[in-house]
TORKOL-4160 file (C-alpha; in steps of 0.2 Angstrom, whole numbers, padded with zeros to 4 digits, m for minus):
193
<pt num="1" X="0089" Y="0009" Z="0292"/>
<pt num="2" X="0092" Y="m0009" Z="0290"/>
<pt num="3" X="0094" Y="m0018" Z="0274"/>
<pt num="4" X="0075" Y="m0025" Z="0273"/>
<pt num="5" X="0068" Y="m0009" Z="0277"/>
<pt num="6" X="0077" Y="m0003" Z="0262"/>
<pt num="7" X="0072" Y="m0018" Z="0251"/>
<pt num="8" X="0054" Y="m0015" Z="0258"/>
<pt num="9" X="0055" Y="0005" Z="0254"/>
<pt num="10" X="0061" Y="0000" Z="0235"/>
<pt num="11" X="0048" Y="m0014" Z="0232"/>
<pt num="12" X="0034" Y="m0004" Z="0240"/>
<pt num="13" X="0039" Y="0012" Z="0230"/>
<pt num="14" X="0038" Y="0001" Z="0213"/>
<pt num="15" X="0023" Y="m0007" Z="0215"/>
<pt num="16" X="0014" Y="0009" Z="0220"/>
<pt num="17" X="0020" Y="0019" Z="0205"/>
<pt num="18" X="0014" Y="0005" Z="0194"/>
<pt num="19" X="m0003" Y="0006" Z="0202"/>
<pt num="20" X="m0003" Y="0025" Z="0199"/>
<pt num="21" X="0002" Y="0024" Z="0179"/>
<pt num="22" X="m0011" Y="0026" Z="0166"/>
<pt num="23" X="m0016" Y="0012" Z="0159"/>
<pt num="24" X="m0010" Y="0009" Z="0141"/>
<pt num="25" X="m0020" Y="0013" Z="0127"/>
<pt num="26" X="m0028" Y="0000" Z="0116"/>
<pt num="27" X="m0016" Y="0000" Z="0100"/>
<pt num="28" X="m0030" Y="m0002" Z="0090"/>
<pt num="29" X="m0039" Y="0015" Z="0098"/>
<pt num="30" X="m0034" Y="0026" Z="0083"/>
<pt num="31" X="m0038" Y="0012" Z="0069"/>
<pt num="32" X="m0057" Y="0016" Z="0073"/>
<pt num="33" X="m0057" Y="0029" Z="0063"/>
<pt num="34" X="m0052" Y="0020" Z="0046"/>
<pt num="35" X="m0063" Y="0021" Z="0033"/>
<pt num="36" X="m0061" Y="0002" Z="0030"/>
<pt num="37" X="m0055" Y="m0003" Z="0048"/>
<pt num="38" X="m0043" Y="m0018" Z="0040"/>
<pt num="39" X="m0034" Y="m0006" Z="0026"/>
<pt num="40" X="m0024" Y="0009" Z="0032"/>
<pt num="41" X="m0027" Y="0022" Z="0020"/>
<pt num="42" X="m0008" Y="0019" Z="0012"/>
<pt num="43" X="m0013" Y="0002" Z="0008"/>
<pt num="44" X="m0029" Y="0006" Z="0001"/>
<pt num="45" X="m0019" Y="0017" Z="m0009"/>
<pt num="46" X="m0007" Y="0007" Z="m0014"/>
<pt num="47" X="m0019" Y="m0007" Z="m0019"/>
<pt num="48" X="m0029" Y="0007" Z="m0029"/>
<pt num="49" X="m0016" Y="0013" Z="m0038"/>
<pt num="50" X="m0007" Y="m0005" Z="m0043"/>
<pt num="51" X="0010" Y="m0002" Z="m0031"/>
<pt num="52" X="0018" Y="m0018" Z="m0029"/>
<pt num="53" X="0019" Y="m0016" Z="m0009"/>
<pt num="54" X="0034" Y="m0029" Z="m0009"/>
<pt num="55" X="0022" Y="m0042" Z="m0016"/>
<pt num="56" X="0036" Y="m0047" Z="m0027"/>
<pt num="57" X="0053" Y="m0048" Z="m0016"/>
<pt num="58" X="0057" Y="m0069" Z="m0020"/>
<pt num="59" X="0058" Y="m0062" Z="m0037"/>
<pt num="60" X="0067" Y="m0045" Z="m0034"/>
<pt num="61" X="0080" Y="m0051" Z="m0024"/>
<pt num="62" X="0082" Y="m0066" Z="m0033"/>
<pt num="63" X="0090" Y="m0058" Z="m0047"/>
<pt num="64" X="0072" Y="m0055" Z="m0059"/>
<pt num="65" X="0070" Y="m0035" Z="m0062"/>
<pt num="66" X="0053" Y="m0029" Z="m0061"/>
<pt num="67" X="0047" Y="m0019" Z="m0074"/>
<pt num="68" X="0045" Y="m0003" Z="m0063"/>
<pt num="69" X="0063" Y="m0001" Z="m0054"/>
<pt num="70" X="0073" Y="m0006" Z="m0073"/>
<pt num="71" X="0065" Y="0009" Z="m0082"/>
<pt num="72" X="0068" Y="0017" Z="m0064"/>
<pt num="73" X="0088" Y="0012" Z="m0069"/>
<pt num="74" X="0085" Y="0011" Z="m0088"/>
<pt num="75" X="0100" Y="0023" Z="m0092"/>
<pt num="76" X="0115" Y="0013" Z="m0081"/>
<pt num="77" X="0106" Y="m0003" Z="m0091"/>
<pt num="78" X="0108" Y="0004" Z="m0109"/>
<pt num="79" X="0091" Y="m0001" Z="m0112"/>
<pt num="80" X="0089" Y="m0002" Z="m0132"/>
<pt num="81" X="0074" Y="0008" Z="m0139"/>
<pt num="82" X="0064" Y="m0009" Z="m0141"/>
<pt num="83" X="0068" Y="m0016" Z="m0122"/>
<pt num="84" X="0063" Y="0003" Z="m0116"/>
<pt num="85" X="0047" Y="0001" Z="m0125"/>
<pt num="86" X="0043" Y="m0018" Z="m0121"/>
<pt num="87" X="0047" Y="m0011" Z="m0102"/>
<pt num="88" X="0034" Y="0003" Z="m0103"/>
<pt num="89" X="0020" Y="m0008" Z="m0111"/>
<pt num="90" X="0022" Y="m0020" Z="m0097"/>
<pt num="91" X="0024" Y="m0010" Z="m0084"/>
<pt num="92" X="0007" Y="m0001" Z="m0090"/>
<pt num="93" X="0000" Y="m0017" Z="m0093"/>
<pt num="94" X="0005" Y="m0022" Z="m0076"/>
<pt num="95" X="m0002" Y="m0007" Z="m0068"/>
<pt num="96" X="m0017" Y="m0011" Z="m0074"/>
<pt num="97" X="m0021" Y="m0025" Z="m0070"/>
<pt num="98" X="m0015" Y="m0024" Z="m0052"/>
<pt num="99" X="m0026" Y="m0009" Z="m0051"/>
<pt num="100" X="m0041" Y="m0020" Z="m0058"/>
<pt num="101" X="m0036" Y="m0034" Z="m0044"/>
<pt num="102" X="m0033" Y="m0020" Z="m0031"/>
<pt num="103" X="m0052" Y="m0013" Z="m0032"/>
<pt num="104" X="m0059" Y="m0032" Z="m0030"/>
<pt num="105" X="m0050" Y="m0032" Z="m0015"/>
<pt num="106" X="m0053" Y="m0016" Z="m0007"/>
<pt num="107" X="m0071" Y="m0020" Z="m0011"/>
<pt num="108" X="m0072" Y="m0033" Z="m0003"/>
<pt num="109" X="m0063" Y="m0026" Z="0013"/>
<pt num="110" X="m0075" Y="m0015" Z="0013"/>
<pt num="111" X="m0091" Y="m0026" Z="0012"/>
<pt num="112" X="m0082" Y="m0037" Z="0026"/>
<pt num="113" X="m0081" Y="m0020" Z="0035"/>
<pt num="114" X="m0098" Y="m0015" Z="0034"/>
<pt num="115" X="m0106" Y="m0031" Z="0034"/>
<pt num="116" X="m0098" Y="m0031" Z="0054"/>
<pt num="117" X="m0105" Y="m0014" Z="0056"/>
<pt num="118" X="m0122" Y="m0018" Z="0052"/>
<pt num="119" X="m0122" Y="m0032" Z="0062"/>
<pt num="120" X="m0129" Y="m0051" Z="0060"/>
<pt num="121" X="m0113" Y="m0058" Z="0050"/>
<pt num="122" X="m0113" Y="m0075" Z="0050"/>
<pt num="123" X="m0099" Y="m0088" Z="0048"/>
<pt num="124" X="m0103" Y="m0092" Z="0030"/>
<pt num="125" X="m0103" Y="m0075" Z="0025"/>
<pt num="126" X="m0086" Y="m0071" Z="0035"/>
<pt num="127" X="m0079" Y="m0089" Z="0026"/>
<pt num="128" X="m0083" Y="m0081" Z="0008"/>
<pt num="129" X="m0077" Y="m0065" Z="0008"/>
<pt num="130" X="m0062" Y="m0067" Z="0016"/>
<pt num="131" X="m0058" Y="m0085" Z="0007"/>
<pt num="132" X="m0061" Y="m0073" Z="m0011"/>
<pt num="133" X="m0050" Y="m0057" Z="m0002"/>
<pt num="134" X="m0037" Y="m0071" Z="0001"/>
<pt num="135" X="m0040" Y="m0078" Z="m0019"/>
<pt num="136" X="m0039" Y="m0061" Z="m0026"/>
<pt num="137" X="m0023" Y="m0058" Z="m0012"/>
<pt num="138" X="m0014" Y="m0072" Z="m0021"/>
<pt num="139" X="m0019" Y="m0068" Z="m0039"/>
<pt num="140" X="m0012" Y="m0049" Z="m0038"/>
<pt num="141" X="0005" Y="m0057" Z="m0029"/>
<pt num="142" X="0005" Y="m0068" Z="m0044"/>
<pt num="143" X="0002" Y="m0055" Z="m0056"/>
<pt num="144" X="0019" Y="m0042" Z="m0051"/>
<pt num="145" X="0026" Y="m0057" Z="m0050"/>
<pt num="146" X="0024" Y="m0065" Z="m0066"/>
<pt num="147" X="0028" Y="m0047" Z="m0073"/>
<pt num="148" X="0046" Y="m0048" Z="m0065"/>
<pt num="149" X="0048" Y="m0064" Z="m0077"/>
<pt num="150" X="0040" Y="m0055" Z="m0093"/>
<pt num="151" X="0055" Y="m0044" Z="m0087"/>
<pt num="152" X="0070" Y="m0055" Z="m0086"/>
<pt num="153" X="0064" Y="m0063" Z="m0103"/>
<pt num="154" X="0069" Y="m0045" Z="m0111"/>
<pt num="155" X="0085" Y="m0041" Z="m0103"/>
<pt num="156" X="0104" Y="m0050" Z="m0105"/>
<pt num="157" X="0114" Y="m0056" Z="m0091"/>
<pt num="158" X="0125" Y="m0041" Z="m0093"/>
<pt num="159" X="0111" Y="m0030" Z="m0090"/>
<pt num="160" X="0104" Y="m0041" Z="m0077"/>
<pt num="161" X="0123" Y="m0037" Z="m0068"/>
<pt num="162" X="0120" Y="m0020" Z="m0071"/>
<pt num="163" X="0103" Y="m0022" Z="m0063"/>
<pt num="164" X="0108" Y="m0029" Z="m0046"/>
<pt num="165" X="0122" Y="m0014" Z="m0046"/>
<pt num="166" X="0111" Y="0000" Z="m0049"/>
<pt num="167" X="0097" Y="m0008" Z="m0037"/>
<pt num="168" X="0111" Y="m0010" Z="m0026"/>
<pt num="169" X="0112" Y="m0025" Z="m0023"/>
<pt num="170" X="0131" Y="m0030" Z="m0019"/>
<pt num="171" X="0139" Y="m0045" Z="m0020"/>
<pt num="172" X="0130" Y="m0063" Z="m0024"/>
<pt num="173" X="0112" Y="m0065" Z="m0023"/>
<pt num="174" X="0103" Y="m0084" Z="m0025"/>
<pt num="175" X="0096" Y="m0078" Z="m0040"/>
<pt num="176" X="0101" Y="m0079" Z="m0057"/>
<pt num="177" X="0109" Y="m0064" Z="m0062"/>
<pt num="178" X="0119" Y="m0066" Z="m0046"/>
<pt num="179" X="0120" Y="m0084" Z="m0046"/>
<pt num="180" X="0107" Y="m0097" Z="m0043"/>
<pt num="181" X="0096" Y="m0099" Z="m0060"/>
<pt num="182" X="0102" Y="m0100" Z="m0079"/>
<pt num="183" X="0117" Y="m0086" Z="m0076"/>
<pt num="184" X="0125" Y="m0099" Z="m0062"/>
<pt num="185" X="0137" Y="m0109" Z="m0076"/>
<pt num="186" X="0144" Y="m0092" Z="m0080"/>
<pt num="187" X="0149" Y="m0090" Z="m0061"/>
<pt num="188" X="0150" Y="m0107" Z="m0052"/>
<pt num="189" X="0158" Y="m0117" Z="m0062"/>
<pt num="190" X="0142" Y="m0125" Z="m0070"/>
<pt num="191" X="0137" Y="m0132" Z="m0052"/>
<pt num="192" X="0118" Y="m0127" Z="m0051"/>
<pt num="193" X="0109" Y="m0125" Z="m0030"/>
């Protein structure tokens, strides 16, 4: 056999077995059978109960505990009976009010959803419920944000050190227990980024 019959014979056998593989399967095939086809039953969940689902990491990472993950580490803070319960009150007060915002926007997921399903959405309709989804999106991402300030406000720098540790976040961060807001004069020489 010469070299392009051999070229020929490994092109033509590529080419057929792609013809003869299944097609792929739509990756939205098994998302038909959501309740409310936008929110997977975790983030509906999550929205219900008032989880922060990360809505909060520019804070978190920054070096501003939230109110959750320090009573989560309260012991390695040495938390005084008066921070532990200022923590609990706003972590409760949190929770609630997430779970408050969390219903709105489930809600409205699911009148967006069935409003598809009946049929006749317009564009105006489609503009305002997903315009107020977005607005009620923003204020629940400025709420557990908001509540990692509350925090900070209650804890010391030594406790915020502690913080990053027991998170485990190593090393530097950008933010202020780590280096970057009001704890960076302690660290850098009084040279604030």
């Amino acid at each position: 056999m010469n070299r392009l019959s051999i070229v020929s014979l490994v092109v033509g056998a590529v080419f057929a077995s792609a013809l003869a593989a299944p097609v792929a399967a739509n990756p939205y095939a098994e998302l038909q059978e959501r309740q409310i086809k936008a929110l997977s039953a975790q983030e509906t969940d999550d929205l219900l109960e008032g989880r922060g689902m990360a809505m909060a990491l520019p804070a978190e990472l920054h070096g501003y505990p939230g109110p959750m993950h320090v009573l989560e580490v309260a012991d390695a803070l040495d938390l005084s009976a008066e921070q532990r319960r200022e923590t609990e009150q706003l972590f409760e007060t949190m929770r609630k009010e997430a779970r408050e915002l969390g219903q709105r926007i489930v809600d409205r997921e699911r009148e967006l959803d069935e409003r598809f399903s009946e049929g006749g959405i317009t564009s105006d309709a489609i503009e305002a419920l997903t315009v107020g989804i977005g607005e009620l999106r923003g204020r629940l991402r400025h709420l557990h944000l908001s509540y990692h300030l509350k925090m900070d406000a209650l804890l010391s720098e030594e406790q915020k050190v502690r913080y990053q540790h027991a998170r485990g976040y190593h090393g530097e961060t950008d933010g202020h227990s780590g280096g970057g807001h009001h704890g960076d004069h302690h660290r850098h020489g009084g040279h604030h980024h």
